[in-house]
C-alpha positions in Angstrom: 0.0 0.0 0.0 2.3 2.4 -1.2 1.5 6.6 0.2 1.2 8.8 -2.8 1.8 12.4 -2.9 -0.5 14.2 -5.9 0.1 17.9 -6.4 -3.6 19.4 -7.8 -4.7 22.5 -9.3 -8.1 23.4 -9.5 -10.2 26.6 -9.9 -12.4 27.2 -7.0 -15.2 29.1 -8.6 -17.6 25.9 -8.5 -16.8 24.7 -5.3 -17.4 25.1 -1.5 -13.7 24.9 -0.8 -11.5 22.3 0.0 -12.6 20.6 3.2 -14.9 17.8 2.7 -19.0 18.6 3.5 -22.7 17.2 3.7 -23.7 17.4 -0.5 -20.3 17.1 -1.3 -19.0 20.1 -3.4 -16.0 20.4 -2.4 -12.9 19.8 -4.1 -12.1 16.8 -1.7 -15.1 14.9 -2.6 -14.9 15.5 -5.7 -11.2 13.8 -5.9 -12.7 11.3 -3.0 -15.5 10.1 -5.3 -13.4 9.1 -8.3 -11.5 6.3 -6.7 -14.5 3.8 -6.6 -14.5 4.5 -10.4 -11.2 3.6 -10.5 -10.9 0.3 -8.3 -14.8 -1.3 -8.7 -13.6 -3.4 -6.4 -12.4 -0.7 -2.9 -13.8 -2.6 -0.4 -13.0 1.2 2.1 -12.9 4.6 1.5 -10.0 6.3 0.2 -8.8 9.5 2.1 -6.9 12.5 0.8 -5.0 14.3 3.4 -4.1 18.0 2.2 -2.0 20.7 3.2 -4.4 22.9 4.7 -8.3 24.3 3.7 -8.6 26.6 0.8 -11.8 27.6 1.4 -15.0 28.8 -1.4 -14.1 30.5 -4.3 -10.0 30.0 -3.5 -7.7 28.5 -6.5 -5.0 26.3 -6.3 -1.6 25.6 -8.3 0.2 23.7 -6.2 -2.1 22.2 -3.2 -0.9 18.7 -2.1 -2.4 16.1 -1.0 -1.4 12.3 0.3 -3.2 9.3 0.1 -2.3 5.2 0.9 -2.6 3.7 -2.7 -5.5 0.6 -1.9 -4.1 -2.8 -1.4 -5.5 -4.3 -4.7 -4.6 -1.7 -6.8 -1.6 -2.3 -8.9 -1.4 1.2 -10.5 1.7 3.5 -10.8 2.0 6.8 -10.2 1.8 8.0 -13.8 -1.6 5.7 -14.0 -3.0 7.3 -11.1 -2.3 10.3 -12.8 -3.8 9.3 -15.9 -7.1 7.7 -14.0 -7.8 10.4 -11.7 -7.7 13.0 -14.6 -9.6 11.1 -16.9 -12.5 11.2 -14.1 -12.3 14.9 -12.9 -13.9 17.5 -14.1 -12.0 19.8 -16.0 -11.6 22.4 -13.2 -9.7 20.2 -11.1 -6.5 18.2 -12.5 -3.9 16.4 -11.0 -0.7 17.8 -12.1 1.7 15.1 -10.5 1.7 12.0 -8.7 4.7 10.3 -6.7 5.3 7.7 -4.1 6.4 9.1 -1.0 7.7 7.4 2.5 4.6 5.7 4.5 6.1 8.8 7.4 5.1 11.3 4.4 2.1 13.5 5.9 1.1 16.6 3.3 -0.2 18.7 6.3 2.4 18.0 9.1 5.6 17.3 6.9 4.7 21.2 5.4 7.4 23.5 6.2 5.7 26.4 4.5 3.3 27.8 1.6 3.2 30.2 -0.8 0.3 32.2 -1.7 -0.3 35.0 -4.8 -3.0 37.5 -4.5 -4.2 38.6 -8.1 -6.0 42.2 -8.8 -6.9 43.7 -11.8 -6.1 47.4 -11.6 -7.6 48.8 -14.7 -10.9 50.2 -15.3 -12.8 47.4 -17.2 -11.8 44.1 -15.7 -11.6 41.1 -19.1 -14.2 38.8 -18.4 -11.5 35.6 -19.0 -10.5 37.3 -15.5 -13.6 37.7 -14.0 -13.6 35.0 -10.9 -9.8 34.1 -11.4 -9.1 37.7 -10.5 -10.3 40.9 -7.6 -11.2 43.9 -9.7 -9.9 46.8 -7.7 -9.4 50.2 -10.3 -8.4 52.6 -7.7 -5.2 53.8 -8.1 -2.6 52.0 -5.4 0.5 53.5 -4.6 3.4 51.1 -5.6 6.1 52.6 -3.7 3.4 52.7 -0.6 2.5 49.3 -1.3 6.3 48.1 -1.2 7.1 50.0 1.6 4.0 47.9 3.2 5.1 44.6 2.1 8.5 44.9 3.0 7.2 45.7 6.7 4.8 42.6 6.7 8.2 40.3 6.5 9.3 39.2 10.4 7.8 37.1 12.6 4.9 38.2 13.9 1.3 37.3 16.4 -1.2 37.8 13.3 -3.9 37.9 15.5 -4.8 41.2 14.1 -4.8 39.8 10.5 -7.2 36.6 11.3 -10.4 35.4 11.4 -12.0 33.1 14.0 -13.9 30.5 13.3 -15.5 30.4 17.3 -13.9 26.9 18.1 -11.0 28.9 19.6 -10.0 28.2 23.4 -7.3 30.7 23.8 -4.1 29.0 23.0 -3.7 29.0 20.0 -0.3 30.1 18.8 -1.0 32.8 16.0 2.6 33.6 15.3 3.7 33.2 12.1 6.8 34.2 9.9 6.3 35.7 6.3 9.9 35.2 4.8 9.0 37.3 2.3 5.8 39.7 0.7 6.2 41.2 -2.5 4.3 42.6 -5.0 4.9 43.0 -9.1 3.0 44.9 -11.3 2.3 43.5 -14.9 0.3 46.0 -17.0 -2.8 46.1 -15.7 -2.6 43.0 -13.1 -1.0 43.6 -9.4 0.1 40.1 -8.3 1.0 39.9 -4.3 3.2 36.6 -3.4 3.6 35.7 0.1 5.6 33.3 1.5 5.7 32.0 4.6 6.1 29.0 7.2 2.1 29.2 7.7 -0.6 31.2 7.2 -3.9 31.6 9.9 -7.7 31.6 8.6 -8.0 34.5 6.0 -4.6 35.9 6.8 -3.6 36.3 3.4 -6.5 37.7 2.2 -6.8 40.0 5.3 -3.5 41.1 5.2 -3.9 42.1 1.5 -7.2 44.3 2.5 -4.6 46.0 4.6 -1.9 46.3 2.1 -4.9 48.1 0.0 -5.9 50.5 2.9 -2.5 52.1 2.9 -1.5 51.2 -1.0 -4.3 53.6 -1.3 -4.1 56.2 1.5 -7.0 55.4 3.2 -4.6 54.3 6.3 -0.8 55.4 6.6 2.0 52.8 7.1 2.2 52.7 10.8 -1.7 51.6 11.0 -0.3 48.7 9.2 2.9 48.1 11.9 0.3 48.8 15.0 -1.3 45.6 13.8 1.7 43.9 14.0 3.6 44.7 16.7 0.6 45.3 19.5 -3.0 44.4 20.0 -4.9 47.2 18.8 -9.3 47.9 19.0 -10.5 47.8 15.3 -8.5 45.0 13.8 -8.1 44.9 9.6 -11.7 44.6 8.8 -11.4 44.4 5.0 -11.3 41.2 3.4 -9.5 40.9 -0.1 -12.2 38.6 -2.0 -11.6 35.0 -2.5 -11.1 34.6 -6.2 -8.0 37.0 -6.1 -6.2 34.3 -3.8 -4.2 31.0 -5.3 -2.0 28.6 -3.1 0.7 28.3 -5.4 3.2 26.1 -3.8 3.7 24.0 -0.9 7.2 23.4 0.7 8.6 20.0 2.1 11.7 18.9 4.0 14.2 17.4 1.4 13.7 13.7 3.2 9.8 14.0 1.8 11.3 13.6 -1.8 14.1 12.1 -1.4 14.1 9.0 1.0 14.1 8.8 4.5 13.8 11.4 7.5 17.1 11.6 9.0 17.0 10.8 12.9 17.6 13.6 15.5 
């Protein structure tokens, strides 16, 4: 029963996020569903384990995802590939497959993520962009908007860029390190990478509603520092949208792809 990594992209405009749900639109049942097709014969449930939650309306490039390959199936990666392709609707596809070590976990083994934020700055947004993109044609500041994401990069409580889903008990770590925030503009479209070892509920999107707010002098720069460096009343309360946002990559220890974790 080998463990096999798959590395999906998939458009999130028809689905109800990531996370598995009653009525089943999400991108994990949707993968979930196809493996009965494959093996007529599964006798249990396969399971994807991801990453992390993208959640309605979020795309991916690079989410990951493991699995335990059933005991009767006989498939190699490059047929899983093929299988799980074949079955999928066209907005989700399954861009690689590999065997991994049985240790391999694509949520715990994650040693960070990488995010871009996509916003179309002119006046008419395309309509190939509408959905895949956050229409925003007020004019931002780029050298207030570097100046922003170059203050973002630290280690940092995010608690102020966060959302909460009401399960929380108060101990929850919400320090996080962005290794790096920066923004390029091409033509017309503002594209926002971060990269960092984790990312909270909505942080990415919250944090780019803030990166608006002063790209656009609604709030100077040290509005934007306050959140970070003490707990202020009136935290970020903009939201970027959801279909600006795309989980690009996911990063791994070298062992994951490579053979065994080395012992401590």
């Amino acid at each position: 029963m080998p463990r096999l990594r798959l590395t999906i992209a998939y458009d999130g405009r028809p689905y109800s996020g990531w996370q598995s749900q009653p009525g089943g639109k999400t991108i994990q049942d949707v993968i979930e569903s196809t493996f009965p097709k494959i093996l007529a014969d599964l006798r249990f449930p396969v399971r994807l384990h991801a990453s992390g939650r993208t959640d309605a309306g979020v795309h991916a490039l690079g989410q990951v995802a493991h699995f335990d390959s059933p005991a009767a199936s006989q498939l190699p990666p490059d047929a899983w590939q093929r299988a799980l392709n074949v079955r999928l609707p066209a907005t989700i596809r399954i861009m690689n497959c590999a065997v991994v070590e049985d240790c391999f976990h694509a949520r715990f083994d994650a040693t960070g993520k990488s995010y871009d934020y996509r916003l179309w700055l002119g006046p008419v947004l395309p309509p190939l962009e509408a959905g895949l993109c956050f229409h925003h044609p007020r004019p931002v500041d780029f050298t207030a908007l570097s100046a922003a994401c170059a203050a973002l990069a630290g280690t940092y409580d995010f608690s102020g860029f966060a959302a909460f889903r009401g399960n929380e008990d108060g101990s929850e770590d919400n320090t996080r390190t962005l290794w790096s925030v920066q923004p390029v503009i091409r033509g017309e479209l503002l594209v926002i990478t971060f990269h960092g070892s984790g990312f909270l509920y909505k942080m990415v999107r919250l944090l780019t509603g803030g990166l608006l707010r002063v790209a656009t002098g609604r709030q100077p720069l040290s509005w934007l520092t306050d959140l970070l460096h003490r707990v202020v009343p009136g935290k970020c309360a903009h939201v970027a949208p959801a279909e600006g946002l795309y989980l690009v990559a996911v990063d791994y220890p070298e062992w994951s792809f490579n053979g065994s974790p080395v012992s401590p």
